[in-house]
C-alpha positions in Angstrom: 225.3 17.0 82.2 222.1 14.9 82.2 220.8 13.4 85.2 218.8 10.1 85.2 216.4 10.7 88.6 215.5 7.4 90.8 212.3 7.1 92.7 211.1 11.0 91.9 207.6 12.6 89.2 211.1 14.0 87.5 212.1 11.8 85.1 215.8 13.7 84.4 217.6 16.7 86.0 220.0 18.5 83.6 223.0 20.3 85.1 225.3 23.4 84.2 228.3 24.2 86.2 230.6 26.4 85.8 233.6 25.5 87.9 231.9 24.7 91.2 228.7 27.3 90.5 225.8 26.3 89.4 225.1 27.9 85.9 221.8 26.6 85.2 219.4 23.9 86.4 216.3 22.6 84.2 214.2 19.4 85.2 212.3 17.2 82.9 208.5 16.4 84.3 207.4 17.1 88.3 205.9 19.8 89.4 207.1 22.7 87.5 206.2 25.6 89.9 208.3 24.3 92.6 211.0 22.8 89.8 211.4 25.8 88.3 211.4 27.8 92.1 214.6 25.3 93.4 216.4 25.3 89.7 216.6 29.1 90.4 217.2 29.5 93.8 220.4 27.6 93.7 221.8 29.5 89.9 224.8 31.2 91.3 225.5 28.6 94.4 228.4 27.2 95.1 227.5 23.3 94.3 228.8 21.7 97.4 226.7 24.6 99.5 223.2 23.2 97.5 224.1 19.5 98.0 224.4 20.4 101.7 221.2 22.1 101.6 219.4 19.7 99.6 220.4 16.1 100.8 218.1 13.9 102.6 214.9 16.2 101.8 212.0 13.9 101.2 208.3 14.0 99.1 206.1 12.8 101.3 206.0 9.3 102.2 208.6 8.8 99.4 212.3 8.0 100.6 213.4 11.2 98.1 212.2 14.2 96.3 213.3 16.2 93.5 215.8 18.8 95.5 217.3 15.4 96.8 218.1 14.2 93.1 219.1 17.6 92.4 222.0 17.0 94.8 223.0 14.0 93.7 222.9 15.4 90.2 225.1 18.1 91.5 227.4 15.1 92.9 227.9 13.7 89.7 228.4 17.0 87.9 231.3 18.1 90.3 233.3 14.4 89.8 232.6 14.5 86.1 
């Protein structure tokens, strides 16, 4: 499932799940070190447990960041 992000460097988030787990997590653009460090910390979580995690975080002045896409990403993934 392809995520389009709002308001983040990451232009799209791209989502596998297998049931509720997150199989694997890639973004397109941002910063890749810390991209690539939150697409593999939460391979292997329950979804609803990362979206927990993950809502409301913000980039600096910025009313969202990428891990806060990511949950909505996950969001959408789940009710697809």
């Amino acid at each position: 499932m392809q995520y389009k992000t709002k308001g983040t460097c990451a232009t799209q988030i791209n989502v596998e799940l297998d049931g509720n787990i997150i199989k694997s997590v890639s973004f397109v653009n941002g910063c890749s070190g810390n991209t690539q460090g939150v697409a593999r910390l939460v391979e292997g979580m329950d979804a609803n447990d990362a979206i927990k995690k993950l809502r409301g975080i913000k980039c600096g002045f910025k009313s969202t960041s990428c891990p806060d896409q990511l949950s909505y990403a996950l969001e959408q993934a789940l009710n697809a």
